[in-house]
C-alpha positions in Angstrom: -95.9 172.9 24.4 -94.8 174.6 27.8 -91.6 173.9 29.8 -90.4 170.2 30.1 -88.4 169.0 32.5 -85.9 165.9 32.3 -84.0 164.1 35.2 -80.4 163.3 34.6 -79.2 160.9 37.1 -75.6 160.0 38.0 -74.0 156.9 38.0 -71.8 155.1 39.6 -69.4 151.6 38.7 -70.2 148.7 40.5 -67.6 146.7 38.3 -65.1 148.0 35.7 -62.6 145.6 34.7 -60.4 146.6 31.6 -60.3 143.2 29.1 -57.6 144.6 26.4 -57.3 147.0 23.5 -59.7 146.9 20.6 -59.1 147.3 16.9 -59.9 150.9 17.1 -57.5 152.0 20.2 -60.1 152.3 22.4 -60.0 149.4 25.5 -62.5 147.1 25.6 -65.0 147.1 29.3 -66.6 144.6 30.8 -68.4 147.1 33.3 -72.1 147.3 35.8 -73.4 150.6 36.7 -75.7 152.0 38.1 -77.7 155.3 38.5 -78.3 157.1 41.2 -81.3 159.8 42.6 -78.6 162.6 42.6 -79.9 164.0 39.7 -79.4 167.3 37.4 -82.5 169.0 35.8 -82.9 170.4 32.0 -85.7 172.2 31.4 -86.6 172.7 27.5 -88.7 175.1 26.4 -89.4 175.4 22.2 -88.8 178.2 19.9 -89.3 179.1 16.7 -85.9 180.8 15.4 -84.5 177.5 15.0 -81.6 178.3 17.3 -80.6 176.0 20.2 -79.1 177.7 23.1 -78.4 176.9 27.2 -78.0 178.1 30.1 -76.4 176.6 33.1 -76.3 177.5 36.7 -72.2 177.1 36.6 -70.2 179.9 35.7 -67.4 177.0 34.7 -69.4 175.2 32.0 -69.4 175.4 28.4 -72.8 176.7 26.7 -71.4 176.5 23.3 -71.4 173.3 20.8 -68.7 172.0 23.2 -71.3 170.9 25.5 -72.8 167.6 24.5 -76.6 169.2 25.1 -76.2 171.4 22.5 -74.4 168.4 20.7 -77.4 166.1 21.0 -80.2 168.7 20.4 -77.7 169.4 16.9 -77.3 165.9 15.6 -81.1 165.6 16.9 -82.1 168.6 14.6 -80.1 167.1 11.8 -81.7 163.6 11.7 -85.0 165.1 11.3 -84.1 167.4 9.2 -86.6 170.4 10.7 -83.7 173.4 11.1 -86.6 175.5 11.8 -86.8 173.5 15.5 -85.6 175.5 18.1 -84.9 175.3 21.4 -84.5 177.3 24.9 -82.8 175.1 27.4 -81.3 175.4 31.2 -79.3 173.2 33.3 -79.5 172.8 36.6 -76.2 170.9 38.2 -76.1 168.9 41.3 -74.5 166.3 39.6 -70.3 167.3 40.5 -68.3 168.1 37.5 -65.2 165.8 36.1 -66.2 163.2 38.6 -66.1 160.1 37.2 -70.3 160.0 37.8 -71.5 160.6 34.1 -72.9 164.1 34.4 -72.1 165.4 31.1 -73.1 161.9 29.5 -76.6 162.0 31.7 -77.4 165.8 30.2 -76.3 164.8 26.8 -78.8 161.8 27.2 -81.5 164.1 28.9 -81.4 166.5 25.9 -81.8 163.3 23.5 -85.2 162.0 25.6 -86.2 165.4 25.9 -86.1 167.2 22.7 -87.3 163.9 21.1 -91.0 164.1 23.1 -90.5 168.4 23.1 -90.3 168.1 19.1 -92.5 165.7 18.4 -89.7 163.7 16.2 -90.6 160.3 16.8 -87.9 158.2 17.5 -87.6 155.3 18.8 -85.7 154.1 22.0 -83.4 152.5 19.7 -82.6 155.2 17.7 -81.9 157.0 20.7 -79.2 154.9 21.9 -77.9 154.5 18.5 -77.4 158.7 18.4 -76.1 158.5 22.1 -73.6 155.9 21.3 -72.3 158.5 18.5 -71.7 161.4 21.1 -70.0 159.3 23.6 -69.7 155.6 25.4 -71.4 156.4 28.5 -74.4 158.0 27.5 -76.3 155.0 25.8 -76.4 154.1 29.6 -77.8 157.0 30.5 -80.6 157.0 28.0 -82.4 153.3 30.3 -80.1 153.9 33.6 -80.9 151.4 36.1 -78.7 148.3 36.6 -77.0 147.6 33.3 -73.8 145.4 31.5 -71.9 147.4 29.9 -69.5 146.2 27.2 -67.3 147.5 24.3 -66.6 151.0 25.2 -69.4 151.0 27.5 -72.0 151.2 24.5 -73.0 147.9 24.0 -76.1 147.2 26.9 -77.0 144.3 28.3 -79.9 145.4 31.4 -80.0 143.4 34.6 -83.1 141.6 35.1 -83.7 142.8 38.6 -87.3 142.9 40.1 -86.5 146.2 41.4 -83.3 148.4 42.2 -80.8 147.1 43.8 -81.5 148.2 48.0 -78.5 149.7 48.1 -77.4 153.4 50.0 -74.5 155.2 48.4 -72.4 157.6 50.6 -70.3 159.5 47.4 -67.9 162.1 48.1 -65.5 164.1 46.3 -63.2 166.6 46.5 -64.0 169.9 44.3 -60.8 170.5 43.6 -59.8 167.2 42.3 -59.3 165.8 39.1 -58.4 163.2 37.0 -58.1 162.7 33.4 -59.6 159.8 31.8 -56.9 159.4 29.0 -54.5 159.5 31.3 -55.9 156.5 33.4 -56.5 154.2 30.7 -52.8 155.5 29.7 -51.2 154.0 32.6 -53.4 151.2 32.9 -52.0 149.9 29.7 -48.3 151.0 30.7 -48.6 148.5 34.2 -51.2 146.2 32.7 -50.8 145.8 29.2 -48.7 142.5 29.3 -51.9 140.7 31.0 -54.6 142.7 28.5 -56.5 139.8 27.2 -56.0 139.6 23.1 -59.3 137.8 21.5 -62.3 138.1 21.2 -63.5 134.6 22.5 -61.3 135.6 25.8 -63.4 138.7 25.9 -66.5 136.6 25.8 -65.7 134.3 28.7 -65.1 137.3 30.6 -68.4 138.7 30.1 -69.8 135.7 30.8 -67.9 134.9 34.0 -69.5 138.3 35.0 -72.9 137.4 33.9 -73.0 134.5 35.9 -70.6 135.8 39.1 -71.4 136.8 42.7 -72.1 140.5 41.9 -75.7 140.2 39.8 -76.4 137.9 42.4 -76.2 140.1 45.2 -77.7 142.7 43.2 -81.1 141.1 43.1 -80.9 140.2 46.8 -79.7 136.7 46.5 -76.2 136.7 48.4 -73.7 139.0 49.7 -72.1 141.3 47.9 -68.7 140.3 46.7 -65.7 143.6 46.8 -66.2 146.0 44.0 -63.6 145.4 40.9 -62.3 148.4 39.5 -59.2 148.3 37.4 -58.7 151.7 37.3 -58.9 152.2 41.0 -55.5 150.3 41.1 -53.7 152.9 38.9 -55.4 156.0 40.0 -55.4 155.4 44.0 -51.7 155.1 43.8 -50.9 158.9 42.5 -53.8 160.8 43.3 -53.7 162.1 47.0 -57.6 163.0 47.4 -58.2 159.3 46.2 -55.8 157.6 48.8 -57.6 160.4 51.5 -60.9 160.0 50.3 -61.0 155.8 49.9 -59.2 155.6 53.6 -61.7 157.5 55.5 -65.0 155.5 53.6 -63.1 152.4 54.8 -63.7 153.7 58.2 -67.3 153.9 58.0 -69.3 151.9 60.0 -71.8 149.5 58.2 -70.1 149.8 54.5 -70.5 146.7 53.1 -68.1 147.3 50.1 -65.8 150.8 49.0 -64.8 151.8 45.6 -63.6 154.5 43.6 -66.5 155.4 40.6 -65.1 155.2 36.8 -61.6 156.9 36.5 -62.6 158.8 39.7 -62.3 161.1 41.8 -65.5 160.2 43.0 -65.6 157.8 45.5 -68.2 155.6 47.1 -69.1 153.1 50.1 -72.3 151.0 49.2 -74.5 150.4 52.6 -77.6 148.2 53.1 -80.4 151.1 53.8 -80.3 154.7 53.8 -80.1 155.2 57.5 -77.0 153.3 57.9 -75.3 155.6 55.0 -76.5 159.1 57.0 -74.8 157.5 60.4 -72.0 157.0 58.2 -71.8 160.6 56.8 -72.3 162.2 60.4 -70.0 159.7 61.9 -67.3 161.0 59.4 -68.0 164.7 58.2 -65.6 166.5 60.7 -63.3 164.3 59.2 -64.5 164.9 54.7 -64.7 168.4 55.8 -61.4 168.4 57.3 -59.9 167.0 54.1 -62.0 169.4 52.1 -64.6 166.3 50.5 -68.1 167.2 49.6 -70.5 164.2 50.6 -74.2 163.4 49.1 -76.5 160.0 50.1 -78.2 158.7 47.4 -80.3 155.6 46.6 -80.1 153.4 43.6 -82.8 154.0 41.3 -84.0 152.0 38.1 -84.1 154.6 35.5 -81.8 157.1 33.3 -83.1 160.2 31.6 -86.7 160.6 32.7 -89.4 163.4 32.0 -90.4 164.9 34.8 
């Protein structure tokens, strides 16, 4: 077979809304997200010297078993059990790194999809998610993309029954420099939320459902307004991280946002508009301004797939 390419989208939180702790430490999500067209692009190329090895276009990324590409294609090679498979493989990012958007979950995902029609190994989309969920919570997500529930960790799926993606422009910016660590979000969530965290399962469940059935999947497929974005994190992180307070105060300035939110555990951030247009005005209206406070700026569309052969 000659090159193949896969799309790795980005993705964005439309709701994130920390429930409690679970059994095994981790805290259990009621989330939606959503991918975006700002895509990275693996191409896979087989070998025969059973090896698996990348390249990426960024001098700061791992190409070692660190990276959860070469952790898929591995646990891909071992649940076939062909070690003779091998695999030449190059990343390209546009995706920005540690921000909150999925990249590294989306390539992880792309390498599953990818090697699995480059190898011939026959598995199913199941299956799929099933070794996606083992390599990390977000990328089972990024395996469909679209507009998706996501609960437990953010492994458990439930996909929005939407006609069509939502019609939504995204104006994302983030600061390069930036960062913020996920641990130590969810560490200071529980340290000024933890006496509210919800302690059953049942009380788990009517959250869910009071998501299910709320304002947000409703304005999703184009059937009322949309309500302000939820995320629990935001309320932690915007506090103590100076780019975020910058960043969220200038999108709250733009003109035709119809809501403004911080993505994941940040520091991406993101103001939702109703068409594309309206999000370019936006960006030209305010880059003097991001540029200024040293914020790189994409618009991107909502789109209705994850990891996707080119």
């Amino acid at each position: 077979m000659a090159e193949l390419l896969v799309s790795a989208p980005a993705k964005i939180n439309l709701h994130l809304e920390v429930l409690g702790l679970r059994p095994d430490g981790f805290h259990e999500l009621a989330m939606v997200m959503q991918t975006l067209d700002l895509c990275d692009t693996l191409s896979l190329k087989p070998t025969a010297d059973g090896l698996v090895q990348l390249r990426v276009d960024r001098s700061d990324l791992p190409t070692d078993g660190s990276n959860l590409i070469v952790k898929a294609a591995e646990l891909l090679k071992a649940r076939v059990g062909l070690p003779e498979l091998g695999v030449s493989m190059e990343l390209q990012k546009r995706i920005p790194i540690g921000a909150g958007l999925a990249g590294g979950s989306s390539n992880g995902a792309a390498a599953l999809v990818g090697l699995n029609a480059l190898w011939g190994t026959g598995f199913s989309q199941q299956q799929l998610l099933a070794m996606a969920a083992e390599l990390g919570s977000d990328m089972p997500f990024c395996i469909g993309g679209g507009t998706q529930l996501c609960f437990g960790r953010g492994e458990v799926l439930e996909p929005v029954p939407l006609e069509q993606p939502p019609s939504l422009a995204v104006l994302l910016i983030k600061h390069p420099e930036a960062s913020v660590s996920t641990p130590w979000a969810y560490k200071r969530c529980r340290e000024q939320r933890g006496d509210g965290y919800l302690a059953q399962e049942s009380e788990f469940e009517q959250r869910r459902q009071v998501l299910r059935q709320g304002p947000l999947l409703a304005a999703l497929g184009g059937e009322a307004a949309l309500p302000e974005i939820r995320n629990d994190l935001q309320g932690v992180v915007e506090p103590e991280v100076e780019s975020v307070r910058t960043g969220l105060a200038l999108l709250r300035r733009a003109h035709g946002a119809v809501a403004v939110a911080m993505s994941g555990s940040g520091p991406s951030l993101f103001a939702l508009f109703p068409d594309r247009e309206l999000a370019q005005q936006a960006q030209q209206d305010l880059a003097a301004d991001l540029s200024g406070a040293g914020f790189e700026a994409w618009v991107c569309r909502c789109t209705g797939s994850g990891a996707t052969l080119d």
